[in-house]
NURO-520780 format. One record per residue: residue in three letters; x, y, z of N, C-alpha, C in turn. Coordinates in pm, whole numbers, always signed. Layout:
# residues N
  residu     n_x     n_y     n_z    ca_x    ca_y    ca_z     c_x     c_y     c_z
     ALA       X       Y       Z       X       Y       Z       X       Y       Z
...
END
This chain:
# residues 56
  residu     n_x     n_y     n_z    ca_x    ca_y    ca_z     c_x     c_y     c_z
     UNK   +9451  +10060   +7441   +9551  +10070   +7546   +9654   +9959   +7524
     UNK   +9774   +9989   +7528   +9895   +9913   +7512   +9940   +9852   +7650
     UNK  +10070   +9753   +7657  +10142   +9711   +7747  +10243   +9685   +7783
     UNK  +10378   +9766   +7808  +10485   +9661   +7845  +10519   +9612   +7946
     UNK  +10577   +9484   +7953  +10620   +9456   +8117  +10769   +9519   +8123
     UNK  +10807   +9563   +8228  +10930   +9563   +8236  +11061   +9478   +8222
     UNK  +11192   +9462   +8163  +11240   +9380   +8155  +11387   +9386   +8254
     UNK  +11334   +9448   +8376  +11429   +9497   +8482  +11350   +9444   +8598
     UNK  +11220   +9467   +8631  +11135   +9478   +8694  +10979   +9363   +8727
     UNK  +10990   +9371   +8557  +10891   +9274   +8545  +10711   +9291   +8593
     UNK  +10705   +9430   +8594  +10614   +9476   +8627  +10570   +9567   +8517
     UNK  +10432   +9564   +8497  +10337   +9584   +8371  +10338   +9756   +8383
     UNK  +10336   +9818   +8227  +10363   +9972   +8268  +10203   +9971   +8115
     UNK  +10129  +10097   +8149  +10052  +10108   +8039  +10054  +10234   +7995
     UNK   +9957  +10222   +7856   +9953  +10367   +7812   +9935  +10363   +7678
     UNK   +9830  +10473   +7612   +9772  +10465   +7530   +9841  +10480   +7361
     UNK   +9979  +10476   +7355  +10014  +10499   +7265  +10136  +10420   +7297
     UNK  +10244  +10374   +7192  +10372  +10324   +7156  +10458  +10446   +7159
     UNK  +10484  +10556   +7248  +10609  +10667   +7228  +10712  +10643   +7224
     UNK  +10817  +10706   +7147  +10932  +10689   +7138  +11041  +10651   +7244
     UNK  +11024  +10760   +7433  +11064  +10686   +7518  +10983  +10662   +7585
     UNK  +10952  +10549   +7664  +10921  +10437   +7764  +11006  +10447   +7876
     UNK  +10924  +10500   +7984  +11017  +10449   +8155  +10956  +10388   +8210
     UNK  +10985  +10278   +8270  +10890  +10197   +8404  +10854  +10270   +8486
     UNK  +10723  +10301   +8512  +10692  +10408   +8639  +10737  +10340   +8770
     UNK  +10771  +10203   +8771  +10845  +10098   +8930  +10952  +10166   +8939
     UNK  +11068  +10164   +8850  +11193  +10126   +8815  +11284  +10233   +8773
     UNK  +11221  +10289   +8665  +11290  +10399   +8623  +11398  +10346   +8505
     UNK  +11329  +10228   +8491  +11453  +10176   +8343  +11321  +10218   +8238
     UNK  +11435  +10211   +8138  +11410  +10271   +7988  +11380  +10126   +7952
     UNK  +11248  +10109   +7906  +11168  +10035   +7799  +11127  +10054   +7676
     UNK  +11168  +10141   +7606  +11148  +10179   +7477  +11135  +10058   +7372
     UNK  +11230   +9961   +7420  +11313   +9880   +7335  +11212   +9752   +7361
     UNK  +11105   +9742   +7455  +11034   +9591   +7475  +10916   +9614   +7386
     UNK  +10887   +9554   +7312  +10767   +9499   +7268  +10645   +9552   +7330
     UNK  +10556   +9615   +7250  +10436   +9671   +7321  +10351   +9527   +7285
     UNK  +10230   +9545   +7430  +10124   +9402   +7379   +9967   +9491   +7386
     UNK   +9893   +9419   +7358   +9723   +9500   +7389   +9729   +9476   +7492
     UNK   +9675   +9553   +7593   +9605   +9551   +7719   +9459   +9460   +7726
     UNK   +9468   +9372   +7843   +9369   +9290   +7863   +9257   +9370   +7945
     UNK   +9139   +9345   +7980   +9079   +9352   +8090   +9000   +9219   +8143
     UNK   +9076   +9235   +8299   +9025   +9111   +8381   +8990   +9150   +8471
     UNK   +8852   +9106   +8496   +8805   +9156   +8597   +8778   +9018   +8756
     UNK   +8851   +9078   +8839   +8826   +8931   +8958   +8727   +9022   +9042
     UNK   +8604   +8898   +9100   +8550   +8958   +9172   +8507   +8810   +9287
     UNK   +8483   +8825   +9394   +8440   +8757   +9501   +8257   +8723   +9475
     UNK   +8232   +8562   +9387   +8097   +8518   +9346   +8019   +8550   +9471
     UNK   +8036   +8503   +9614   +7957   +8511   +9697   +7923   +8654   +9764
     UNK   +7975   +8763   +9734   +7983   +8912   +9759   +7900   +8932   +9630
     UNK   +7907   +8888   +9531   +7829   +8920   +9442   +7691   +8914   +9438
     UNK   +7666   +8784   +9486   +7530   +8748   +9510   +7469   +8705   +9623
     UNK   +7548   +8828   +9767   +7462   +8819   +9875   +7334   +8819   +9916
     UNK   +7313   +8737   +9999   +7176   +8767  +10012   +7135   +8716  +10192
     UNK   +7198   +8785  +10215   +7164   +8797  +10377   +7059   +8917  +10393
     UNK   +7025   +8895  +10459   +6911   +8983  +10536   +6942   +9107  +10613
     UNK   +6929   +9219  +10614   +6985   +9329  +10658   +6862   +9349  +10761
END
């Protein structure tokens, strides 16, 4: 999975290939022209939701 940010917008657009045109799904500007990056995965999660342990 690929990445561009927008350079109107600045908001991250994805998708599994480099195609010829690129639209910001925010914005509606043409990104063709930015630099694709790899897609990260980050995962945030809340430690203490994780490892509740209250008593039901």
């Amino acid at each position: 999975m690929i990445r561009k940010t927008c350079d109107n917008c600045k908001m991250h657009s994805y998708g599994s290939n480099e195609s010829k045109k690129w639209i910001c799904p925010y914005c509606q500007n043409d990104i063709s022209h930015v630099k694709a990056e790899g897609a990260t995965n980050v995962v945030l999660f809340n430690r203490t939701t994780l490892f509740d342990k209250r008593k039901k």
